[in-house]
C-alpha positions as CSV (number, residue, x, y, z in Angstrom):
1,X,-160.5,-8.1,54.7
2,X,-160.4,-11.9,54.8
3,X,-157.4,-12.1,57.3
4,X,-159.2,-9.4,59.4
5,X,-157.3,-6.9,59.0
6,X,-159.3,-3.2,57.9
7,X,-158.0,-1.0,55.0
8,X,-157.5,2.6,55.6
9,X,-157.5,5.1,53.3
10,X,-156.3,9.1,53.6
11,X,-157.4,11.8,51.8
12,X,-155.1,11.4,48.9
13,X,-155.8,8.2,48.1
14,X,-152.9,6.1,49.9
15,X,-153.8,2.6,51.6
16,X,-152.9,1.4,54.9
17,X,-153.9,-1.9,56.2
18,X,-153.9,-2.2,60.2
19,X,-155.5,-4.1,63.3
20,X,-158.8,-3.1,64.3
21,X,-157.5,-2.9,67.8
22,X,-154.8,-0.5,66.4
23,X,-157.5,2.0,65.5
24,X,-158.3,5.1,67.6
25,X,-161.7,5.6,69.1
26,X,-162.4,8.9,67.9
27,X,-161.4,8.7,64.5
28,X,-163.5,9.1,61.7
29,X,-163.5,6.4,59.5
30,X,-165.5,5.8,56.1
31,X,-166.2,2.8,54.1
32,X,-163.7,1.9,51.4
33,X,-164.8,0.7,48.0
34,X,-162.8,-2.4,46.0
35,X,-164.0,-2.3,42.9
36,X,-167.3,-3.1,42.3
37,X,-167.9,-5.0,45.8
38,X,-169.0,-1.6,49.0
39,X,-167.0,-3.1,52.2
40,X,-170.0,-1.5,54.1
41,X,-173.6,-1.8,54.5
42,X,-174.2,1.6,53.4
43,X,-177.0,2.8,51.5
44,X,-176.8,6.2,49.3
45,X,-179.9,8.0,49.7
46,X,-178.8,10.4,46.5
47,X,-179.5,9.1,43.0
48,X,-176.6,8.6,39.7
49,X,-177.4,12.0,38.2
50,X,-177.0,13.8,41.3
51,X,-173.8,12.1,42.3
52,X,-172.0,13.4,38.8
53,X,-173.1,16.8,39.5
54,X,-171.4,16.7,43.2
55,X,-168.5,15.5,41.2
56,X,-168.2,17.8,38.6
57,X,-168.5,14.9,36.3
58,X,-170.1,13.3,33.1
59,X,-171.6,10.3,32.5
60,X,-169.9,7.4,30.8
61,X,-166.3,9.0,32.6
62,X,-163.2,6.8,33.5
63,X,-162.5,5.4,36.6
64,X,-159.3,7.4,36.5
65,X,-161.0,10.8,36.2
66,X,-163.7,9.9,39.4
67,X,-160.8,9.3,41.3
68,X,-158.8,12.3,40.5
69,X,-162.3,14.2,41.1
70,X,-162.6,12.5,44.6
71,X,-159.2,13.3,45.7
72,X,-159.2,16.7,44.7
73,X,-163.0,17.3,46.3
74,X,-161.3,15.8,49.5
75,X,-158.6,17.7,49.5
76,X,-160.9,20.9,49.5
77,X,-163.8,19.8,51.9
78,X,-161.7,17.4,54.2
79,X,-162.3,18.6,57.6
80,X,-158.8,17.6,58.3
81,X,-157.4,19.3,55.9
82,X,-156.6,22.4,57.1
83,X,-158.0,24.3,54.0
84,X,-160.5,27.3,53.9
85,X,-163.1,25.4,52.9
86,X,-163.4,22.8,54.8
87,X,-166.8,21.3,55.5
88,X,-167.4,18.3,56.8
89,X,-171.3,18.2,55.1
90,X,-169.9,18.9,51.8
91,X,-167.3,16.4,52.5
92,X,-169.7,13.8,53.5
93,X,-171.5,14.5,50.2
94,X,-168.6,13.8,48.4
95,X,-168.1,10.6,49.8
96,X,-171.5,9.4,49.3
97,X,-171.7,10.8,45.5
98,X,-168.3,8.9,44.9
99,X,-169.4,5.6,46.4
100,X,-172.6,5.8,44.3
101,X,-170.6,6.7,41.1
102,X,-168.5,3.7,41.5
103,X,-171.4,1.7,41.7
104,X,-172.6,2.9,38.7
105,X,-169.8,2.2,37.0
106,X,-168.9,-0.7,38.0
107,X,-172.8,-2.3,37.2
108,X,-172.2,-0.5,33.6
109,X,-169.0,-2.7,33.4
110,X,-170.6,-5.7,34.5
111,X,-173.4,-5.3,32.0
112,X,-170.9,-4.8,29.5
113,X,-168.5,-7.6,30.0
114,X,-172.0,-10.0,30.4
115,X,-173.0,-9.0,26.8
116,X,-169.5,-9.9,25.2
117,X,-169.8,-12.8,23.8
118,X,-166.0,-14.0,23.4
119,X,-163.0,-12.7,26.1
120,X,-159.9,-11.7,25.5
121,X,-157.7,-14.4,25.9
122,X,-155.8,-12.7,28.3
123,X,-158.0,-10.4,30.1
124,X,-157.0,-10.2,33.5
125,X,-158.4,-12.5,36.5
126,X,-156.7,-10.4,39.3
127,X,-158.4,-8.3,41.6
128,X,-159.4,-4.7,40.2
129,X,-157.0,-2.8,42.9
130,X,-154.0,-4.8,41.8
131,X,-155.3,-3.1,38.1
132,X,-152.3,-1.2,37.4
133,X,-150.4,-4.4,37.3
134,X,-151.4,-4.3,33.8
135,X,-148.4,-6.2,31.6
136,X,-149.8,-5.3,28.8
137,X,-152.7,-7.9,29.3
138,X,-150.4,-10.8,28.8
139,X,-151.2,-13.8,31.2
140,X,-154.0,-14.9,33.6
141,X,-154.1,-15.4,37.7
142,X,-152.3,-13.8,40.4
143,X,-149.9,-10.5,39.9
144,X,-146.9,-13.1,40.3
145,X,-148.0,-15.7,37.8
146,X,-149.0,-12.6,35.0
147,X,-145.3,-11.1,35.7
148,X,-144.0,-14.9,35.0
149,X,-146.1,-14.8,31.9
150,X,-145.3,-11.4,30.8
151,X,-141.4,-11.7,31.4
152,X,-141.8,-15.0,28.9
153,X,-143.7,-12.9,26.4
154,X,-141.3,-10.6,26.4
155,X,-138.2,-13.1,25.6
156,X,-139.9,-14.8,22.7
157,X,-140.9,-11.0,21.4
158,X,-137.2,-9.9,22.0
159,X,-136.3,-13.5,20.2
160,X,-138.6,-12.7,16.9
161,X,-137.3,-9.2,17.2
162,X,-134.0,-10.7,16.5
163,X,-134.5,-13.0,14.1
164,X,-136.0,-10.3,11.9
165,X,-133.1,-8.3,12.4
166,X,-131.2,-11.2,11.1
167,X,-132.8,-11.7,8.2
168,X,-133.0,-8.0,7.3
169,X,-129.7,-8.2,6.9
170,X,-128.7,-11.1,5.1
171,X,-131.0,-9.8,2.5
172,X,-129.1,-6.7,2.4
173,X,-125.8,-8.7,2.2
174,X,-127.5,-10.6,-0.4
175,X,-128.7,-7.6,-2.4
176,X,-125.4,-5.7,-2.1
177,X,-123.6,-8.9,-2.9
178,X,-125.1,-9.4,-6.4
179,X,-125.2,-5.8,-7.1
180,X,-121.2,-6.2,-6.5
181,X,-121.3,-9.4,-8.5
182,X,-123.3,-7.6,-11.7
183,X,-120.7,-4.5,-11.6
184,X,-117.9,-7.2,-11.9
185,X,-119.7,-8.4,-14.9
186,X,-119.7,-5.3,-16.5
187,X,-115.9,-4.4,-15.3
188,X,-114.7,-7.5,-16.6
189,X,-116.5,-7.4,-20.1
190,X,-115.3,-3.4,-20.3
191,X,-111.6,-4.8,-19.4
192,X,-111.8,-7.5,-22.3
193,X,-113.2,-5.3,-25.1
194,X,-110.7,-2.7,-24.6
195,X,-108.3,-5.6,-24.4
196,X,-109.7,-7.1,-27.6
197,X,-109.0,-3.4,-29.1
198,X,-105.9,-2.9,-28.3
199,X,-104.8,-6.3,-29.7
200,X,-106.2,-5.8,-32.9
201,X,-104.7,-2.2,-33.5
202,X,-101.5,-4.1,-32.7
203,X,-101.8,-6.4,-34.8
204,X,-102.8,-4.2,-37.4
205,X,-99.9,-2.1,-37.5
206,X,-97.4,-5.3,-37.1
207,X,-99.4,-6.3,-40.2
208,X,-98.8,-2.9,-42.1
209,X,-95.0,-2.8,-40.9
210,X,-94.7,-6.3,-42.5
211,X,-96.4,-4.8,-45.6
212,X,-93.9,-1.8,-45.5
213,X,-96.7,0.7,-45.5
214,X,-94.2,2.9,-42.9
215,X,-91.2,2.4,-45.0
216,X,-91.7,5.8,-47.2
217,X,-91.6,7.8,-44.0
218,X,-88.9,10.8,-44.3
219,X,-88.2,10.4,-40.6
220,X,-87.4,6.8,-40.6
221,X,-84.8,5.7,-38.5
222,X,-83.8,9.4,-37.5
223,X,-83.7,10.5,-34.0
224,X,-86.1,12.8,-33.0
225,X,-84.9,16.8,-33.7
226,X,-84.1,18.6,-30.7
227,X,-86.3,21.5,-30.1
228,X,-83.9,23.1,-27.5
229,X,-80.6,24.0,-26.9
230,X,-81.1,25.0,-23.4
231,X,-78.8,22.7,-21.2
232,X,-81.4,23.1,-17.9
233,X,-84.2,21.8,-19.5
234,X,-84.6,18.0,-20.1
235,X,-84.5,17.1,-23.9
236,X,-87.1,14.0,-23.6
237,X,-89.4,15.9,-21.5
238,X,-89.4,18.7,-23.8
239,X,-89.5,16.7,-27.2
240,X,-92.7,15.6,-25.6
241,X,-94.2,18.6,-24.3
242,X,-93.3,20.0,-28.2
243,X,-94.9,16.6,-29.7
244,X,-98.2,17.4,-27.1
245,X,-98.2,21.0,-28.4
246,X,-98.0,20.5,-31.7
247,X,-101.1,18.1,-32.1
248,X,-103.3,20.3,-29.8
249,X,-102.2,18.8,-26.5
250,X,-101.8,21.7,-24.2
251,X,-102.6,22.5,-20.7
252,X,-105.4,24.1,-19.5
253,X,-104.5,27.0,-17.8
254,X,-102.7,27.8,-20.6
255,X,-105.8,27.5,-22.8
256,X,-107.5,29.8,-20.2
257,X,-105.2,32.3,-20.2
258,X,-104.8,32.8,-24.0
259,X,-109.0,32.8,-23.9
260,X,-108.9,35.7,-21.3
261,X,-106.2,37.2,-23.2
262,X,-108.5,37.2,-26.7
263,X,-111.7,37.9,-24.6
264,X,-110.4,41.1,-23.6
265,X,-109.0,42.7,-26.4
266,X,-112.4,41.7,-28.1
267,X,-114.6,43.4,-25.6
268,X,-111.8,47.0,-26.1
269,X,-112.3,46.8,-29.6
270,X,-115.9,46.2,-29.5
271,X,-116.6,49.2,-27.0
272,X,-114.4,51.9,-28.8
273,X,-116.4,50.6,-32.2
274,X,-119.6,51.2,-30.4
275,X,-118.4,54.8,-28.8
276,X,-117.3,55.3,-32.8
277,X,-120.9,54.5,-33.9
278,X,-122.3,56.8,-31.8
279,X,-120.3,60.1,-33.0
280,X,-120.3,63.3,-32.0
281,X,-121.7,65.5,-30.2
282,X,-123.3,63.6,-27.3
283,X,-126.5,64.1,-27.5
284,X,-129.2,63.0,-24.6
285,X,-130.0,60.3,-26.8
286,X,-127.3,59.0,-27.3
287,X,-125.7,59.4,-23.8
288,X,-128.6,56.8,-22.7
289,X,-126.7,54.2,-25.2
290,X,-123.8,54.8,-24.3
291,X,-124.7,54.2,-20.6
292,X,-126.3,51.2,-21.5
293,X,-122.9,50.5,-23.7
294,X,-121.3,50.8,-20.5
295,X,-123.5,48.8,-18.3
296,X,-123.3,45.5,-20.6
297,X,-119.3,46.3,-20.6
298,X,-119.5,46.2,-17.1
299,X,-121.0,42.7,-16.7
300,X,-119.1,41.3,-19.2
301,X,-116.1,42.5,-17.4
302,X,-117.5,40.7,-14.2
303,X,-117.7,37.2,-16.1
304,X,-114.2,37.6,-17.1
305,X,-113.0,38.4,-14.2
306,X,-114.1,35.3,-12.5
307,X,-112.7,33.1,-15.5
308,X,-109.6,34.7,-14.1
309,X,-110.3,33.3,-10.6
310,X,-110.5,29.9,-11.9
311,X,-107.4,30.8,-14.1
312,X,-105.3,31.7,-11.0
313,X,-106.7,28.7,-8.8
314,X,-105.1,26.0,-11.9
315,X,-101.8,27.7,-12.8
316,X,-98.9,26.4,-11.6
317,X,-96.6,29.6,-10.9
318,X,-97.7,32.4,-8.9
319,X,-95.9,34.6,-11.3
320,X,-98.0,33.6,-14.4
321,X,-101.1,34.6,-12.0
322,X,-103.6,37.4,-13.7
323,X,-104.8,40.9,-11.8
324,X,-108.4,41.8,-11.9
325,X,-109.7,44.0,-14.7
326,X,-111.4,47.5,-13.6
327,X,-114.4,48.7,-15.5
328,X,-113.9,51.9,-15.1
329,X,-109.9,52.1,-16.1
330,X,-110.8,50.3,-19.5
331,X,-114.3,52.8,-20.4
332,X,-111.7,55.8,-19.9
333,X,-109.4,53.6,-21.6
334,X,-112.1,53.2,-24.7
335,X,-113.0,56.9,-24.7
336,X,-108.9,57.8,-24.6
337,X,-108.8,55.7,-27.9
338,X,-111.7,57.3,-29.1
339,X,-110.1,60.6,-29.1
340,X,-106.9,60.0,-30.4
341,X,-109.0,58.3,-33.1
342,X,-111.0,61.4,-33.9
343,X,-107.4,63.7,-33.2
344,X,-105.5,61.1,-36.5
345,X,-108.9,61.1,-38.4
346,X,-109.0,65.3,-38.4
347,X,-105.3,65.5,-39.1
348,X,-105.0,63.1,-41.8
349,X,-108.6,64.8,-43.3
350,X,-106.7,68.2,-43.1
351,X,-103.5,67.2,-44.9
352,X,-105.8,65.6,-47.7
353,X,-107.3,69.3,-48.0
354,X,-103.8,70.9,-48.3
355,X,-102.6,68.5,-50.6
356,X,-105.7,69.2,-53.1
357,X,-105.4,73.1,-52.6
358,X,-101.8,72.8,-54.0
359,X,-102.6,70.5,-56.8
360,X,-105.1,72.5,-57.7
361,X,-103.0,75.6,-57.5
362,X,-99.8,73.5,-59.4
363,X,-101.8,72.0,-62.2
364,X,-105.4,74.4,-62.5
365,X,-104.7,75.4,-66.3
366,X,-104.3,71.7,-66.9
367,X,-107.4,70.5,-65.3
368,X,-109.5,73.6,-66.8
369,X,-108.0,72.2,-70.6
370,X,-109.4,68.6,-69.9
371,X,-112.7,70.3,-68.7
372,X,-112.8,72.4,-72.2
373,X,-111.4,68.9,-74.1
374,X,-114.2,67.0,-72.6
375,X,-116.8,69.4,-73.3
C-alpha cells in the first residue's frame, strides 16, 4: 500500500494489513488483487477460458460467485489446510485462474462503463474493496462523506414519508367528514317530514273535533270498560293489552305458538286422510306410498320442530315452553285413528243392515202393494 504497509489475506478471504518486517521468512505469500489494479508483477501464463474451467465457472459470472468459487477451491487445495486434498499445484492453479478471471472481469467492466454515455449521478467514486459500503448508491467520495450523504437522504425520505402520511389522512377526515355531513342532511330532512306529518294529522283532527265529526260517537265521554275483575292485575295495563289484542296487536310468540298449534293438527288430519285414501288391504303398492306418506310426514315434522326452537327461545315463561314432536308416536297415532275409524265405519254400516232387515220384515206387504200399484 501507499503508507507501506502489505495486505494479507487467509484462505477464507479475511484481510490483515501488517509491517513487512513483521512477516516471517518462510511464509508463503501470494499476490493480492484490489479490484481491477494486480499488486504484483505477475504474469498468468493460462488463458480466460481455461481459468473458468479451473473455477468451475461461466463466463459473464459475478464477482460474488468468483469469490465464493476461490474460497471454497482454497479451502480444498490449501496446503495449509489440513484437508485430504490438499495440493499445493492445484492450489497454485487456482490462484493463478482467479487472478486472471478478475482481470477479465474487471477489463469487461471497464469497457462497459467507457461505452456509457451518461453516469449515474451517484455512482460511487470509492475504492472497489470499500464496495459493500453501498448506501443504496446515494452520494459521491469517501465511505464517510457517502454515509453523511446517505443519512441526509434518509431524513428528507423519512420527511416526505410523513407528509404523505399526513395528507392521507386529512383526506380521510375530509371524506368521512362530508359523508357525516350528507347523513345529517338526510336525518334532518327525515326528522322534518315526519314532523310536518304529524302536525298536519293534528291539525286535522283538531279541525274535525271543531266540526263535531266525533260527537255521534256512543263512547263519548265514558270511561273505558273494564275487561277484568281480577284485583292482581293492573286495569290500565290490561285495558291496553285488550285494546292491542283486539286490533291485531299481539305478541309474537303467541302468534308462533297458535301457528305450531294449527300446523299440527293440519299435518294429523292430513296423514290419517292419506292412510284413508289408501284403503285396505295393504298391498305392496301401496305400502311404497305409504312409506313415502311417512317420509314427507317425517320432514315436515322436522321443520316444525325447529319453529318450536325459535318458539321456546322468544317466550317469556318457561312454563308456556313446547316439547318436541316424535314422528313415530304421531304415524302410530294416525294409524290408531285409522282404525277406530274403520271399527265406527263397520259398526254404524252394520246397524244400517239390521235396521233395513226389520223394516223390511215390519212393512214387506206394504212395499210389495206399492211395487204392484206402480206397475
Amino acid at each position: 500500500t501507499q503508507s507501506g504497509f502489505v495486505m494479507l489475506t487467509n484462505n477464507i478471504g479475511h484481510h490483515l494489513m501488517v509491517h513487512p518486517a513483521m512477516i516471517p521468512r518462510n511464509l508463503k505469500l501470494f499476490p493480492y488483487i484490489c479490484g481491477n489494479r494486480m499488486l504484483s508483477d505477475y504474469k498468468p501464463k493460462s488463458n480466460v477460458k481455461d481459468s473458468y474451467k479451473i473455477l468451475e465457472l461461466e463466463e459473464g459470472c459475478s464477482v460474488d460467485d468468483i469469490r465464493n468459487s476461490y474460497r471454497n477451491l482454497a479451502k480444498k487445495y490449501h496446503p495449509d489446510s489440513g484437508s485430504t486434498t490438499a495440493d499445493s499445484e492445484a492450489f497454485m492453479k487456482v490462484e493463478e485462474a482467479y487472478r486472471v478471471v478478475l482481470s477479465d472481469v474487471a477489463t469487461k467492466k471497464r469497457s462497459n462503463e467507457n461505452n456509457e454515455e451518461e453516469e449515474d449521478q451517484f455512482k460511487s467514486k470509492a475504492p472497489q474493496h470499500r464496495h459493500y459500503l453501498s448506501f443504496e448508491g446515494v452520494g459521491f467520495g469517501t465511505p464517510s462523506q457517502r454515509e453523511k450523504q446517505y443519512m441526509q437522504f434518509r431524513v428528507d425520505r423519512a420527511t416526505e414519508q410523513v407528509l404523505e402520511y399526513r395528507k392521507q389522512r386529512l383526506e380521510s377526515q375530509y371524506t368521512v367528514t362530508d359523508l357525516m355531513k350528507a347523513k345529517d342532511v338526510r336525518q334532518s330532512k327525515k326528522v322534518k317530514i315526519t314532523q310536518a306529518v304529524e302536525r298536519l294529522v293534528e291539525d286535522l283532527i283538531q279541525e274535525s273535533m271543531a266540526k263535531g265529526d266525533f260527537d255521534n260517537l256512543s263512547g263519548k265521554g265514558k270511561p273505558l270498560q273494564k275487561f277484568s275483575d281480577c284485583p292482581h292485575i293492573d286495569p290500565m295495563t290490561h285495558n291496553l293489552n285488550r285494546i292491542l289484542i283486539d286490533n291485531g296487536y299481539q305478541p309474537e310468540w303467541i302468534l308462533m305458538q297458535k301457528e305450531i298449534r294449527e300446523t299440527i293438527e293440519q299435518l294429523r288430519k292430513s296423514v290419517v286422510a292419506s292412510r284413508r285414501n289408501l284403503g285396505e288391504p295393504m298391498t305392496p303398492y301401496r305400502q311404497k306410498q305409504w312409506n313415502r306418506i311417512c317420509e314427507q310426514f317425517t320432514e315436515d315434522i322436522r321443520k316444525l320442530n325447529k319453529r318450536i326452537d325459535n318458539f321456546n327461545l322468544v317466550v317469556p315463561l318457561l312454563s308456556r315452553q313446547m316439547v318436541h314432536f316424535s314422528a313415530d308416536k304421531e304415524i302410530v297415532r294416525a294409524q290408531k285413528t285409522y282404525e277406530a275409524l274403520m271399527e265406527n265405519r263397520e259398526a254404524s254400516n252394520s246397524d244400517t243392515k239390521e235396521n233395513e232387515e226389520e223394516n223390511v220384515k215390519r212393512f214387506g206387504w206394504k212395499s210389495s202393494l206399492f211395487k204392484w200399484l206402480n206397475l
